[in-house]
TORKOL-4160 file (C-alpha; in steps of 0.2 Angstrom, whole numbers, padded with zeros to 4 digits, m for minus):
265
<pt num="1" X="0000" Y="0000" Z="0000"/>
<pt num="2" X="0016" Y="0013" Z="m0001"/>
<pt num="3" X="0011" Y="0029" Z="m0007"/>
<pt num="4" X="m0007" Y="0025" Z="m0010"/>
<pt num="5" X="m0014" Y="0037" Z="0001"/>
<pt num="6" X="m0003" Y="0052" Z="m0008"/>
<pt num="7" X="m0009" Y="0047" Z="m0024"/>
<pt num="8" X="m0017" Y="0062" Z="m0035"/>
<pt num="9" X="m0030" Y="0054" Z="m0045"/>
<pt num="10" X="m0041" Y="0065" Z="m0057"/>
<pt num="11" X="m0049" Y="0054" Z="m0067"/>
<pt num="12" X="m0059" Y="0041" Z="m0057"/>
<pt num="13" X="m0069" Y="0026" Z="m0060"/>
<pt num="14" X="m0082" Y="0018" Z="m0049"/>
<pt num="15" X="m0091" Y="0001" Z="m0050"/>
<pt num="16" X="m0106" Y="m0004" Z="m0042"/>
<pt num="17" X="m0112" Y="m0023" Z="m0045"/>
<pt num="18" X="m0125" Y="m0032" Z="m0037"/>
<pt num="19" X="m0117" Y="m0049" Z="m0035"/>
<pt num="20" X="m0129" Y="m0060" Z="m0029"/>
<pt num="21" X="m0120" Y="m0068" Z="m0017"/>
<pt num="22" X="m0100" Y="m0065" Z="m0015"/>
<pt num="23" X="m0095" Y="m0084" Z="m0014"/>
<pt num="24" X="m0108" Y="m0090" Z="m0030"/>
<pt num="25" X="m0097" Y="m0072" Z="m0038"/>
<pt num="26" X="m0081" Y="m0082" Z="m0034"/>
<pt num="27" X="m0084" Y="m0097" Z="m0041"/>
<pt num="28" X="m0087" Y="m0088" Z="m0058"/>
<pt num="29" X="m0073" Y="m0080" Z="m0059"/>
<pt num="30" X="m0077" Y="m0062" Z="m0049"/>
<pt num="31" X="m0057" Y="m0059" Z="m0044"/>
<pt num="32" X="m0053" Y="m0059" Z="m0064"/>
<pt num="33" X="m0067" Y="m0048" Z="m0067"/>
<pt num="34" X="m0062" Y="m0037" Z="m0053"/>
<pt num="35" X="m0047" Y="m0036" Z="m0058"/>
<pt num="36" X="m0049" Y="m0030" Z="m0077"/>
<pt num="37" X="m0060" Y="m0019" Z="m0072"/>
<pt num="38" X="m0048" Y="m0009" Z="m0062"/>
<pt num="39" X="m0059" Y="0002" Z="m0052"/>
<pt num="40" X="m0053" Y="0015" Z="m0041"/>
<pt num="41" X="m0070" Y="0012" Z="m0028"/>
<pt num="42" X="m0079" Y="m0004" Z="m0031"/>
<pt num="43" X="m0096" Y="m0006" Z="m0022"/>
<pt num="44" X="m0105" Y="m0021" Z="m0019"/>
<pt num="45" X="m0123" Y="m0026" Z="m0016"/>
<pt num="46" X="m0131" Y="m0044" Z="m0010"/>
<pt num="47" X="m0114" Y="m0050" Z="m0002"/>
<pt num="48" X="m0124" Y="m0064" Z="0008"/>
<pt num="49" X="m0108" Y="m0066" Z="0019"/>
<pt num="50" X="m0105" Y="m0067" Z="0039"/>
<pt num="51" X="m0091" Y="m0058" Z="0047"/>
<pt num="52" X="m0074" Y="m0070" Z="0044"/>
<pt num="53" X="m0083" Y="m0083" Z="0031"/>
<pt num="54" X="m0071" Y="m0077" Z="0017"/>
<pt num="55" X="m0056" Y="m0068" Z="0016"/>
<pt num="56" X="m0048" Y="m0064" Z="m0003"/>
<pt num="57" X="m0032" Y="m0055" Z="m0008"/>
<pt num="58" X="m0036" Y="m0037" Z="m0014"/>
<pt num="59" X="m0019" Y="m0031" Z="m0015"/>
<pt num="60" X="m0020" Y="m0012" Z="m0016"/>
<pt num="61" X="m0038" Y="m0012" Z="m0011"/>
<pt num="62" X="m0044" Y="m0007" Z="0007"/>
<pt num="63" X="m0058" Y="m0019" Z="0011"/>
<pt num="64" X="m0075" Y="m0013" Z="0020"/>
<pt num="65" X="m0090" Y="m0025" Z="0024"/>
<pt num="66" X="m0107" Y="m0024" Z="0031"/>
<pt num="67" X="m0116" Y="m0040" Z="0034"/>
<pt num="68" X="m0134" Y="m0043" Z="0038"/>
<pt num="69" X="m0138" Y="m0049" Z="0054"/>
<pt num="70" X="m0147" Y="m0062" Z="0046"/>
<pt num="71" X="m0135" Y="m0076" Z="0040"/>
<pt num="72" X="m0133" Y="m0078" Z="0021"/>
<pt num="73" X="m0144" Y="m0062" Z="0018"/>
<pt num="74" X="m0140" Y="m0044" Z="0009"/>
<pt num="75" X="m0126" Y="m0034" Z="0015"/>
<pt num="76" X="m0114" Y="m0025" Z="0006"/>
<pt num="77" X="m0094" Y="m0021" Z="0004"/>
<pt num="78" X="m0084" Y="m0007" Z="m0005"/>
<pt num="79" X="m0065" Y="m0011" Z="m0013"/>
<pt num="80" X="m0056" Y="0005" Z="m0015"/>
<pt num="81" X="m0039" Y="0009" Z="m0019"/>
<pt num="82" X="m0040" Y="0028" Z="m0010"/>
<pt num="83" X="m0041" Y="0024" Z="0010"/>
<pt num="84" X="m0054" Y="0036" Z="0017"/>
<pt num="85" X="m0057" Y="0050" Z="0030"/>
<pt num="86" X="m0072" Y="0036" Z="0037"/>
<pt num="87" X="m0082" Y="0025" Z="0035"/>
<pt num="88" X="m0098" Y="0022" Z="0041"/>
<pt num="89" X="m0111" Y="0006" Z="0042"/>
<pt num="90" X="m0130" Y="0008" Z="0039"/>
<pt num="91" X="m0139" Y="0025" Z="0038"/>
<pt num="92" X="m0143" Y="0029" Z="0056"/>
<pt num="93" X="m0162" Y="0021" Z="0057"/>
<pt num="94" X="m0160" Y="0004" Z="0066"/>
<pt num="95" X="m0176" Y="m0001" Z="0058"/>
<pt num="96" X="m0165" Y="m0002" Z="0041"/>
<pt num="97" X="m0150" Y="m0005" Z="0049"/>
<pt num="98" X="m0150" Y="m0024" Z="0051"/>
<pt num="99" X="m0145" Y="m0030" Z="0035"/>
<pt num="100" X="m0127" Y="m0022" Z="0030"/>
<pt num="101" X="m0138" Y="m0014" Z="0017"/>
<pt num="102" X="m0127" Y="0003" Z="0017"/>
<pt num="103" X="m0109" Y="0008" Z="0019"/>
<pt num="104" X="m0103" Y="0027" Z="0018"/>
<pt num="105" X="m0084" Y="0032" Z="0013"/>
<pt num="106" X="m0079" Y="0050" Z="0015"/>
<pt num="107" X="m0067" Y="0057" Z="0006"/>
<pt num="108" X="m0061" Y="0079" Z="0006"/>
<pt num="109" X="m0070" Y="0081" Z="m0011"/>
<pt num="110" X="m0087" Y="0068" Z="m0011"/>
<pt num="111" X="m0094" Y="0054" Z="m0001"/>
<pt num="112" X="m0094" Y="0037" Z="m0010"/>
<pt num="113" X="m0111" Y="0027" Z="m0004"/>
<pt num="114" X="m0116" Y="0010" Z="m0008"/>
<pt num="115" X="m0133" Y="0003" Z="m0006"/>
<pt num="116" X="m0146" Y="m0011" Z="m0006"/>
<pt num="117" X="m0162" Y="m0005" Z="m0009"/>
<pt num="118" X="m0174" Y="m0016" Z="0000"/>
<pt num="119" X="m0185" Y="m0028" Z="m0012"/>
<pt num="120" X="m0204" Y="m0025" Z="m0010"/>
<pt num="121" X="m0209" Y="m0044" Z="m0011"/>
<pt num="122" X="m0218" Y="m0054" Z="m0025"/>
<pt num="123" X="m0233" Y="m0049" Z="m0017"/>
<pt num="124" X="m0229" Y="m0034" Z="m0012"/>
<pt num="125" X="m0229" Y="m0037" Z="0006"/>
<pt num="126" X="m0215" Y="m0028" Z="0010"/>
<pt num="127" X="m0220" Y="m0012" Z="0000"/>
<pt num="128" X="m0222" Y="0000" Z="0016"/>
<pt num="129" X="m0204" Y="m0006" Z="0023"/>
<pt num="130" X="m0198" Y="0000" Z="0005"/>
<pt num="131" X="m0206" Y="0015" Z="0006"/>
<pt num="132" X="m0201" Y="0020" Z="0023"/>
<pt num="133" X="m0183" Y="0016" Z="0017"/>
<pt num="134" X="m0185" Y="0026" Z="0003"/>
<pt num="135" X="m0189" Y="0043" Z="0015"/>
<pt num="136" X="m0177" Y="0039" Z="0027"/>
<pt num="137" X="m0163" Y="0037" Z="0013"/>
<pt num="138" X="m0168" Y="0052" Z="0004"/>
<pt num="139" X="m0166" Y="0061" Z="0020"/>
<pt num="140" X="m0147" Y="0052" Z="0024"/>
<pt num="141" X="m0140" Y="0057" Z="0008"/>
<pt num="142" X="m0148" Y="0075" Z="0008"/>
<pt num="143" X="m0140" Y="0077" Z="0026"/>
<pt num="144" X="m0123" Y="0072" Z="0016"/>
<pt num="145" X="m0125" Y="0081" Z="0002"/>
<pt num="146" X="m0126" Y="0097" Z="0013"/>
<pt num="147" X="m0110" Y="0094" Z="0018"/>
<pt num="148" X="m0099" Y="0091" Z="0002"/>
<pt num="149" X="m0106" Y="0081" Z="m0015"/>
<pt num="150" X="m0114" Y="0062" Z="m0014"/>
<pt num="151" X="m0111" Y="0047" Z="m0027"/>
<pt num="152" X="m0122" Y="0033" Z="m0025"/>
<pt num="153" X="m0118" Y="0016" Z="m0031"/>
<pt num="154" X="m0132" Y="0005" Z="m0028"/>
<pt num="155" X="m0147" Y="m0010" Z="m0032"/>
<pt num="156" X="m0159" Y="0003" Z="m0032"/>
<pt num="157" X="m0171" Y="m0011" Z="m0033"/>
<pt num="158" X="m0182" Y="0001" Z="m0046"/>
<pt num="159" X="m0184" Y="0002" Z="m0064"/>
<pt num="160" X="m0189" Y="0022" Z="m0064"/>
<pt num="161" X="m0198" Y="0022" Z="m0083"/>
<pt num="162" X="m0206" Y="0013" Z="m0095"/>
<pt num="163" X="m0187" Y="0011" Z="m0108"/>
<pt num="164" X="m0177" Y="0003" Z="m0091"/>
<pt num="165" X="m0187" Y="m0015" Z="m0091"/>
<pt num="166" X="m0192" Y="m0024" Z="m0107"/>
<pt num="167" X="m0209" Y="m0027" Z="m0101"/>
<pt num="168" X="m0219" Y="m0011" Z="m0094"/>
<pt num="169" X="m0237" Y="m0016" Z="m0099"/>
<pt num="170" X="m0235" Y="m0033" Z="m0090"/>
<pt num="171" X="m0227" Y="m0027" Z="m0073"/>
<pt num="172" X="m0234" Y="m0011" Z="m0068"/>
<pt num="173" X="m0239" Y="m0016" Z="m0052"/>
<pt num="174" X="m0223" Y="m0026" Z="m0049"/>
<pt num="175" X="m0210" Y="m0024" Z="m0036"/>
<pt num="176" X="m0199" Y="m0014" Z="m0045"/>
<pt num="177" X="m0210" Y="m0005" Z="m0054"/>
<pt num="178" X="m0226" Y="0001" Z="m0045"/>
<pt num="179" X="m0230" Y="0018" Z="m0044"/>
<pt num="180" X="m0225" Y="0022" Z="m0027"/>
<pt num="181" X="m0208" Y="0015" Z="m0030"/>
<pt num="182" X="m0204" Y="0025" Z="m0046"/>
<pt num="183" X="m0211" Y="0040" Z="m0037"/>
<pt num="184" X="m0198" Y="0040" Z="m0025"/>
<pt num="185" X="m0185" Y="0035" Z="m0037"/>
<pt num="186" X="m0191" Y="0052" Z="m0045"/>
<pt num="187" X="m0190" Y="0061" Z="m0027"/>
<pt num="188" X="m0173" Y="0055" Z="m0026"/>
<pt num="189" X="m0167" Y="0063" Z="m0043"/>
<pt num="190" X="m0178" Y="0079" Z="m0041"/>
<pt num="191" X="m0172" Y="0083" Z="m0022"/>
<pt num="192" X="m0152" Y="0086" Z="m0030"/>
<pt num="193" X="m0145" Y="0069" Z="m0040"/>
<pt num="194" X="m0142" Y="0065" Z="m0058"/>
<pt num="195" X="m0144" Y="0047" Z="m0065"/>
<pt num="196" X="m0129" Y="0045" Z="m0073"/>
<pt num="197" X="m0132" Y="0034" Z="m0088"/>
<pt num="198" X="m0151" Y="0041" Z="m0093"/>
<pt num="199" X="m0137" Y="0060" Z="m0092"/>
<pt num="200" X="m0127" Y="0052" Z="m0105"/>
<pt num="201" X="m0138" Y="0041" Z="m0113"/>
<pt num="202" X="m0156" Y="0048" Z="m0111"/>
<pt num="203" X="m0164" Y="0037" Z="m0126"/>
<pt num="204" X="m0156" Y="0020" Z="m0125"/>
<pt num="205" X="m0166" Y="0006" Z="m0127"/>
<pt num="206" X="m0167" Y="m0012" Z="m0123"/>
<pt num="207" X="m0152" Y="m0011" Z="m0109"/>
<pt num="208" X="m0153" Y="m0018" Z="m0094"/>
<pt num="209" X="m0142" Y="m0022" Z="m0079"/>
<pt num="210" X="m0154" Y="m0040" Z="m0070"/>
<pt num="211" X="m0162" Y="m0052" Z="m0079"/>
<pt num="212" X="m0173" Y="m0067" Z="m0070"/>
<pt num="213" X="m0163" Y="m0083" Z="m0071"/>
<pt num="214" X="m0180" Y="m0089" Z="m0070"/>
<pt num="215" X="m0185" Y="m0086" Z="m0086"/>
<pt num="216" X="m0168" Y="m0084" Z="m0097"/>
<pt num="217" X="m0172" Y="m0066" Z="m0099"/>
<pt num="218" X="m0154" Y="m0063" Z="m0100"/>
<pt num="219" X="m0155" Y="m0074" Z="m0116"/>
<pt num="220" X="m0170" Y="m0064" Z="m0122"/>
<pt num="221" X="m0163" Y="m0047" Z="m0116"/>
<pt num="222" X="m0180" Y="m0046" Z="m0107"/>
<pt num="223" X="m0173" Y="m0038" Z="m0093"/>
<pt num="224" X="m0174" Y="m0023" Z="m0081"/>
<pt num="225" X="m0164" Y="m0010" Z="m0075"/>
<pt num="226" X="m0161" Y="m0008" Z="m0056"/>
<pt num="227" X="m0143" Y="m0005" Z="m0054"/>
<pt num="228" X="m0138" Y="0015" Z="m0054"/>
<pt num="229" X="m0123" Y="0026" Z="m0050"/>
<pt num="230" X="m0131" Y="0042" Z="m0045"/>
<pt num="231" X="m0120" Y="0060" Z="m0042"/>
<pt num="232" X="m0126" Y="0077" Z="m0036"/>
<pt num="233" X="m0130" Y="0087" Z="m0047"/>
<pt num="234" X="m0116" Y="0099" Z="m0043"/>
<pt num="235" X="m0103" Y="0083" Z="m0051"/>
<pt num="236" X="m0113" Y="0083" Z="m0068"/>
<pt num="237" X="m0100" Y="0091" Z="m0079"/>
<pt num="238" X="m0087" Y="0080" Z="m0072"/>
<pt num="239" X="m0096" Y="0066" Z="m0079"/>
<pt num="240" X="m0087" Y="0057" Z="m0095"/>
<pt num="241" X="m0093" Y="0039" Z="m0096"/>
<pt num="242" X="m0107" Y="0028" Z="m0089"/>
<pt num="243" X="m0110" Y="0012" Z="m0094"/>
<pt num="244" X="m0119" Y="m0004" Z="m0089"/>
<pt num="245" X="m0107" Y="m0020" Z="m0091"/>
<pt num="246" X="m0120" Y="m0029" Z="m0099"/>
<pt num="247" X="m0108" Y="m0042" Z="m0107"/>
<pt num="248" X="m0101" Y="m0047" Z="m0089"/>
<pt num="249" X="m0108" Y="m0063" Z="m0082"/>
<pt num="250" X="m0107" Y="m0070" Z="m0064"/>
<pt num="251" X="m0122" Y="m0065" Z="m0058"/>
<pt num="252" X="m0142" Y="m0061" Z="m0064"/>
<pt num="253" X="m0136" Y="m0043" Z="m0062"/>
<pt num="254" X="m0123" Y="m0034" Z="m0073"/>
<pt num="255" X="m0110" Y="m0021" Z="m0066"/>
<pt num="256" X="m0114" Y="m0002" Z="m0070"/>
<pt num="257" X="m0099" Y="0009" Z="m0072"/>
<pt num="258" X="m0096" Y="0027" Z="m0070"/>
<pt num="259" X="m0079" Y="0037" Z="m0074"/>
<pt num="260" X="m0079" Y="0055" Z="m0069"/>
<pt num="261" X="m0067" Y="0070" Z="m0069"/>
<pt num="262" X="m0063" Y="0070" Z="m0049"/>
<pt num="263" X="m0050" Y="0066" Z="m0035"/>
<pt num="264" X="m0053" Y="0059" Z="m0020"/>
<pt num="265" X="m0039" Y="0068" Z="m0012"/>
């Protein structure tokens, strides 16, 4: 780790990926992946871990973890090559706080946040919980936006319109894509963050970053698009690339990336 910290880095590039559980990622080849990649912060989402149940190499990478209390269920981690001011677990809510859904890294110019937005059910039965997540969120990253500027990396567990899932008509009022969730998603964006890859890419179609294994939608391309990396709106212009991985396998979600004109020092 010599001279990391020192390091001056202006362009940077950021990777957030829902791995739908960190060992299943291993066996299918997530280090190699990680590796080419060659992020300078890495988030992570749906680790499904317990504290010490893996330990892996990362070398020139400080590790961060938050696991679910639950065992084999959520949590999330962040690889970055730039050690942090701090680093803090969850969002301050103990009612959302029990899953190792959120880590925060601070850095002088930004905060980096990862995040697993909570699923609403197959029935919905968990809609309320989301939606009290959702406001109590919104209201963690607007107390840190008003500090210095936020980027978000996360499952956002929401597909916000009609172009980011394959089927529209057919799920309206499914999780991920009920009106109450996409309302939120556009309280989120309105109260001060950009979504990265609609800024570059506002009419892209048929991309997508989960696909049911269920029903070989990533065969089909019949799939939805959860995952985001979201900045202030104050970081816009330093935007220069935002991309979903889509050709990435290892998981029934893809990696979204995001390069951007900023240091962390």
């Amino acid at each position: 780790m010599r001279g990391l910290d020192k390091e001056r880095r202006i362009t940077m590039k950021f990777i957030s990926w829902n791995v739908n559980g960190f060992r299943a990622a291993m066996r299918h080849g997530f280090l190699d992946t990680f590796k080419e990649l060659n992020a300078d912060i890495f988030g992570m989402q749906d680790i499904r871990l317990s504290p010490n149940e893996v330990s892996i190499d990362t070398t020139g990478y400080y590790q961060y973890w938050n696991y679910s209390k639950e065992k084999s269920f959520d949590g999330t981690a962040i690889f970055t090559k730039i050690k942090p001011l701090a680093v803090a677990n969850g969002i301050g809510v103990s009612e959302f706080d029990q899953q190792g859904r959120t880590i925060t890294l601070e850095y002088p110019n930004f905060y980096f946040v990862t995040t697993y937005v909570p699923f609403s059910g197959e029935q919905l039965q968990r809609l309320d919980f989301r939606i009290a997540w959702d406001q109590a969120f919104r209201k963690y990253l607007l107390k840190l936006e008003a500090n210095k500027p936020v980027i978000i990396g996360g499952d956002m567990s929401v597909a916000h319109e009609p172009i980011d899932l394959a089927q529209p008509s057919e799920n309206h009022h499914h999780a991920g894509f009920t009106e109450q969730e996409r309302d939120d998603f556009t309280k989120l964006l309105n109260s001060g963050f950009t979504d990265t890859f609609r800024y570059l890419h506002p009419n892209e179609k048929d991309i997508y970053s989960y696909w049911s294994y269920r029903y070989h939608g990533r065969e089909k391309n019949e799939g939805w698009r959860l995952d985001y990396i979201l900045v202030s709106n104050s970081l816009d212009s330093k935007i220069k690339k935002a991309n979903i991985l889509t050709e990435i396998p290892g998981s029934d979600h893809c990696p979204v990336s995001l390069e951007m004109d900023i240091s962390a020092n």
